[in-house]
C-alpha positions in Angstrom: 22.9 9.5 -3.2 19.5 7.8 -4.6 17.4 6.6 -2.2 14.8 4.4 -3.4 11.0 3.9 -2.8 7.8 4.2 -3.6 5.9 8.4 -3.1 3.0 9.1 -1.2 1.5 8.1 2.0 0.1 4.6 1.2 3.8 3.2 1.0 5.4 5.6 3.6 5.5 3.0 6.0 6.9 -0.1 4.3 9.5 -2.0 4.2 10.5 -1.1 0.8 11.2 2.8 1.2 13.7 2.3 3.6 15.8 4.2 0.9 13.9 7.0 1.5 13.9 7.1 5.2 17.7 6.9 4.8 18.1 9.7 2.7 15.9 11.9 4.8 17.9 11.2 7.7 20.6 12.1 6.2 19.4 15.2 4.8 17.8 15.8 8.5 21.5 15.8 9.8 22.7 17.8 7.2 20.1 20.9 7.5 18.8 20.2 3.7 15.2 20.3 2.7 14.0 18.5 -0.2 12.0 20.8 -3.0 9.9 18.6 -6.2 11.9 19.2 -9.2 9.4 17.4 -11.5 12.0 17.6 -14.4 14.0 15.0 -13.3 10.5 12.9 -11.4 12.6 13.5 -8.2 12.4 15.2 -4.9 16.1 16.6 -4.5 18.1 18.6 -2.1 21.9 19.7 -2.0 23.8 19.1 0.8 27.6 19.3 2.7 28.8 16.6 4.4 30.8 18.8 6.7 34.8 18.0 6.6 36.4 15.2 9.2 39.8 15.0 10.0 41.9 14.3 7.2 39.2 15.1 4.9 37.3 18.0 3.0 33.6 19.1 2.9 31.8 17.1 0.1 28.6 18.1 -1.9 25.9 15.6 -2.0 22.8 15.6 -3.8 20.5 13.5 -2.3 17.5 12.0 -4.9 14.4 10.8 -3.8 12.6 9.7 -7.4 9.2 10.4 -7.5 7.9 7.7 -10.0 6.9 4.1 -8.4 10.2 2.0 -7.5 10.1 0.2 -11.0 10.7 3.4 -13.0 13.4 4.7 -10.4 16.5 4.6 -12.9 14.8 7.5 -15.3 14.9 9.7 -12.2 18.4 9.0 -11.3 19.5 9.4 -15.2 18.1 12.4 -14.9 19.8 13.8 -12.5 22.9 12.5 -12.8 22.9 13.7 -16.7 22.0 17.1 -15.7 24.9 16.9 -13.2 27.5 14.9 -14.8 27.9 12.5 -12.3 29.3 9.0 -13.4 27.4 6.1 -12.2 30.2 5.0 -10.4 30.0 8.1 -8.8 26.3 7.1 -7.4 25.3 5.3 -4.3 21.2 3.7 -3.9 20.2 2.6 -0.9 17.6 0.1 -1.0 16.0 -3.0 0.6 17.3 -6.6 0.6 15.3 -9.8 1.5 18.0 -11.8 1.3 19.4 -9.9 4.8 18.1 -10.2 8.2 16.6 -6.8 9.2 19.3 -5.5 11.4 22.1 -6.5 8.7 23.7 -4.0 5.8 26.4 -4.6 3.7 28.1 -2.0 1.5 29.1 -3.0 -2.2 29.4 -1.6 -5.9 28.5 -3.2 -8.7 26.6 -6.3 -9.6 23.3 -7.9 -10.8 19.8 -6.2 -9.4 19.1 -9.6 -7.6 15.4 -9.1 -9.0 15.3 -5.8 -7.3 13.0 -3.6 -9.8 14.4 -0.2 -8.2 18.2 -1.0 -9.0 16.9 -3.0 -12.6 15.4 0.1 -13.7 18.9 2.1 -12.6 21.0 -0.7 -14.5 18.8 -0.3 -17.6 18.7 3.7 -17.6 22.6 4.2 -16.6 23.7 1.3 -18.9 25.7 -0.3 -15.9 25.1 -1.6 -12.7 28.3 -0.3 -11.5 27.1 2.1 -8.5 27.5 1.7 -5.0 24.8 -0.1 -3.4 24.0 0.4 0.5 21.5 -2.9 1.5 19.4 -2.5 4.1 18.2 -6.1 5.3 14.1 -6.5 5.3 14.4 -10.2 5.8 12.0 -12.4 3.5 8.2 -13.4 4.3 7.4 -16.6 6.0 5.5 -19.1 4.3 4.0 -18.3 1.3 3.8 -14.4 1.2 4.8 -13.3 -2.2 7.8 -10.8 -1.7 6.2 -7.8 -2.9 3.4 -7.9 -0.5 6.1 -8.7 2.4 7.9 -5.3 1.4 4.8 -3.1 0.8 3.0 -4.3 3.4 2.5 -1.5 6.2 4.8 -2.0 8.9 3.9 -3.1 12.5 4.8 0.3 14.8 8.0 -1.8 16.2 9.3 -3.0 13.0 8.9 0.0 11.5 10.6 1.5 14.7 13.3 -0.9 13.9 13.8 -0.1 10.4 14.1 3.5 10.6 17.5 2.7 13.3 18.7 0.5 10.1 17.8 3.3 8.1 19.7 5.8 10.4 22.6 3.2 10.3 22.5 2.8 6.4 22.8 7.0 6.3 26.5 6.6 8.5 27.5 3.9 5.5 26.7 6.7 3.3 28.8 9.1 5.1 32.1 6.7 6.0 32.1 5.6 2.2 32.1 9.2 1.2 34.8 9.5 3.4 36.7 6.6 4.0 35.9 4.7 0.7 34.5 1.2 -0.1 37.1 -1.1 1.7 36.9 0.7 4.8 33.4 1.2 4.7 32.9 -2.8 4.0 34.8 -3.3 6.8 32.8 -1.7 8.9 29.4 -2.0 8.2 29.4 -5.5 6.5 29.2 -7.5 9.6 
């Protein structure tokens, strides 16, 4: 599970690491604590995803990359090389102007939208065929140019706001783990 966004505290609080604050929720629930493994540019942590019924315990690893959000994909290829894990094995969280904040939807596969987080991914896994949880940031109003909408520091209620979406995005992680994309879809994609 990649979530994606930018390090340190001058983005912390934007609208574009709400990959992050998804995967540390999760990680939260799970008891994990992420450690710097500058090999792979990422912050990562291990986790369980305890067993439901009907289903076993599953192994996460959770990535947080730790270069800016256009260089993301090295990270994850990283990671996922030293781990064997298929790209279609991978899930990224990231955020999506064209939702409403308040909105997710759950798919795999596809283009990167002119997302520079899931470009980089496409061009360092050679596909774009990983799951992609979208959290919805809404666009700007006016004239704002997008990247200053979603690295703008947010406003204590949006922000407020965005971490429930975030908390929300971390059950989509969880059920598609689970109960797999159609269910998931079903769901979450409302």
């Amino acid at each position: 599970m990649v979530g994606l966004g930018n390090p340190g505290p001058t983005y912390a609080f934007t609208r574009h690491n709400v990959g992050f604050w998804a995967v540390d929720d999760l990680a939260d629930r799970l008891g994990a604590s992420f450690a710097l493994a500058s090999r792979h540019s990422a912050a990562l942590t291990t986790a369980t995803l305890p067993p439901s019924p009907g289903f076993d315990a599953i192994k996460l690893i959770l990535v947080k990359p730790t270069t800016f959000m256009n260089l993301s994909g090295r990270a994850v290829r990283s990671v996922a090389s030293f781990h064997k894990i298929e790209p279609t094995r991978i899930i990224a969280i990231h955020d999506e102007l064209d939702l409403e904040p308040g909105r997710l939807r759950i798919k795999q596969g596809g283009g990167d939208n002119g997302h520079n987080g899931l470009k980089s991914m496409r061009a360092h896994l050679g596909t774009g065929d990983f799951f992609r949880i979208r959290v919805g940031v809404g666009r700007p109003e006016g004239r704002q140019p997008a990247a200053d909408w979603v690295l703008a520091k947010l406003k204590p209620a949006d922000a407020d706001a965005l971490r429930v979406d975030a908390a929300v995005a971390a059950d989509a992680v969880e059920s598609l783990v689970h109960h797999g994309l159609d269910a998931t879809q079903n769901r979450f994609n409302k």
